[in-house]
C-alpha positions in Angstrom: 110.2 119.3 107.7 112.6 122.4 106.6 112.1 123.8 102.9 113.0 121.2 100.1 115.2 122.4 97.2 116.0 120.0 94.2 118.6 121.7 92.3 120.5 120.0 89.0 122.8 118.2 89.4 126.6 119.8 90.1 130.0 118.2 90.0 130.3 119.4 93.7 127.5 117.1 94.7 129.4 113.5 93.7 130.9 113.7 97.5 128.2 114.5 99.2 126.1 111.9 97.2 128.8 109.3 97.6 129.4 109.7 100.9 125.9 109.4 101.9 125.0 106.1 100.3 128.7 104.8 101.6 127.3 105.5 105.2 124.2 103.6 104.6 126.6 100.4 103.2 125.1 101.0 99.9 127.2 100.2 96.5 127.0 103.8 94.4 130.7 104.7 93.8 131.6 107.8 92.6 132.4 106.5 89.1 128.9 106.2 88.6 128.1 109.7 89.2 130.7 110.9 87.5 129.3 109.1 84.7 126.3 110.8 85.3 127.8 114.1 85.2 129.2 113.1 81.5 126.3 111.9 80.5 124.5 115.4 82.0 126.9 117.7 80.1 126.6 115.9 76.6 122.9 116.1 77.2 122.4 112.3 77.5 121.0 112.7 81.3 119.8 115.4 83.6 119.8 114.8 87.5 117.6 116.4 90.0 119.0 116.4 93.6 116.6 117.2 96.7 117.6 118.5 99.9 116.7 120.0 103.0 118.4 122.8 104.4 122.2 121.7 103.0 121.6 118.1 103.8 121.2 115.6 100.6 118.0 113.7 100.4 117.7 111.9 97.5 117.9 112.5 93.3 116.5 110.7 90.0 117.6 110.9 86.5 116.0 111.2 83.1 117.8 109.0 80.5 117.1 110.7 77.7 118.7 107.6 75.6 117.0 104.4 77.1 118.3 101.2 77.0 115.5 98.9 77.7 115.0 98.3 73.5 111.0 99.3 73.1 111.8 102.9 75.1 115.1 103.3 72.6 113.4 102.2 69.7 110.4 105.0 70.1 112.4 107.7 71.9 110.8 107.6 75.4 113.1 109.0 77.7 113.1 106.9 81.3 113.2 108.2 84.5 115.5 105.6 86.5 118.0 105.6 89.5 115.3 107.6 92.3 116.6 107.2 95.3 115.4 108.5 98.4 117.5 108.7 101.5 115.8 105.8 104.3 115.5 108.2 106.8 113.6 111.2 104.6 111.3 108.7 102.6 107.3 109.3 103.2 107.4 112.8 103.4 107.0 113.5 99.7 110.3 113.6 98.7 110.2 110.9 95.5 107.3 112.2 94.2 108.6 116.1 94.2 111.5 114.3 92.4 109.0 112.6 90.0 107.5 115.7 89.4 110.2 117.6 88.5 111.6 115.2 86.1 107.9 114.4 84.2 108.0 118.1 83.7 111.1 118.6 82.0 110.5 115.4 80.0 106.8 117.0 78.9 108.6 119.9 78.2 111.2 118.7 75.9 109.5 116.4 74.5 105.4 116.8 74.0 103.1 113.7 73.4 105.9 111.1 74.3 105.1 109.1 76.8 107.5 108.9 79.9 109.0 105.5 80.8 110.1 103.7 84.1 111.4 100.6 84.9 110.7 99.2 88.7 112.6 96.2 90.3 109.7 92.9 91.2 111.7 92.2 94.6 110.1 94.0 98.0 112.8 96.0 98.1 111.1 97.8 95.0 107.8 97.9 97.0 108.0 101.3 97.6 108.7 102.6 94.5 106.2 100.4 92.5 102.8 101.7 95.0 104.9 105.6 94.1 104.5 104.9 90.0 101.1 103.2 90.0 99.3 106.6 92.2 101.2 108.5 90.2 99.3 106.8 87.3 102.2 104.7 85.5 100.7 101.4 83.6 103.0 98.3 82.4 104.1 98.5 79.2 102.4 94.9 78.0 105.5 93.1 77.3 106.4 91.1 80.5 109.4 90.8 82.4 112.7 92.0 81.8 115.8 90.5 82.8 118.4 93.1 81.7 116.2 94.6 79.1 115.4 91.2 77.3 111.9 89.6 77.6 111.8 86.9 80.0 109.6 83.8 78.4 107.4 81.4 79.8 109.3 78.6 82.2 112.8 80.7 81.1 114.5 80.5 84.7 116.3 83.9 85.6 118.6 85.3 88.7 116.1 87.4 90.7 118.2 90.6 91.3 118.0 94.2 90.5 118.3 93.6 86.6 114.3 91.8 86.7 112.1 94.3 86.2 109.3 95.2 84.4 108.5 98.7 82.5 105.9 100.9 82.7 104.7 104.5 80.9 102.7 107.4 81.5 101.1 109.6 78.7 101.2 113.5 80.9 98.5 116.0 80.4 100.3 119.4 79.4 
């Protein structure tokens, strides 16, 4: 593998990002990331892109204003959206990613533990064996289906809104 650079997030990179996820017959349109560009500028989100060389790779965000409730309601910020291009994942990639964004998080905000939320389909598997070594623990409170608790017997749509949450507390 060439060098990898993760670099914030520029307007420049929407195309590029867009483009790539397009090819793979993913849904990301570029609204989103232009969202996420707003969001970056008013200092509601940062986003680290990775690549290799000049080709993209992959990128997470830090939502520094959650909206699962229990992260809002105690200022955790959430890392969410990592994706890692299919064809770069197991070479470190997501967890250089992680890094970078538990980092700035333990920088900007000291003693607050760092929040994720992870999809229960195998399409997730990946990413749930990624948080657990990288010592993330489930929040207690159950399932989530768009951000709400999902009770016992309650029947819910299994799709990318069920997930549960987990934290991390990161040694300075």
């Amino acid at each position: 593998m060439n060098e990898l650079s993760i670099t914030a997030f520029k307007q420049e990179d929407i195309p590029i990002i867009t483009k790539a996820f397009f090819e793979l017959g993913w849904h990301k349109p570029k609204e989103q990331y232009e969202q996420y560009f707003l969001e970056q500028k008013k200092g509601r989100r940062d986003v680290f892109v990775a690549w290799i060389d000049q080709f993209f790779c992959g990128y997470v965000t830090i939502n520094w204003e959650s909206h699962y409730p229990y992260f809002s309601a105690n200022g955790i910020p959430e890392i969410c959206d990592l994706n890692v291009l299919p064809k770069y994942r197991r070479l470190g990639i997501g967890s250089q990613l992680m890094e970078r964004a538990e980092v700035m998080i333990s920088e900007r905000k000291p003693g607050i533990p760092i929040g994720i939320g992870v999809g229960l389909t195998a399409d997730y598997g990946s990413a749930q064996r990624l948080y657990v070594k990288r010592g993330y623990i489930p929040d207690g409170r159950g399932i989530m289906s768009k951000g709400e608790p999902v009770s016992f017997r309650q029947q819910v749509i299994v799709d990318d809104d069920l997930c549960i949450y987990l934290t991390k507390r990161r040694s300075q």
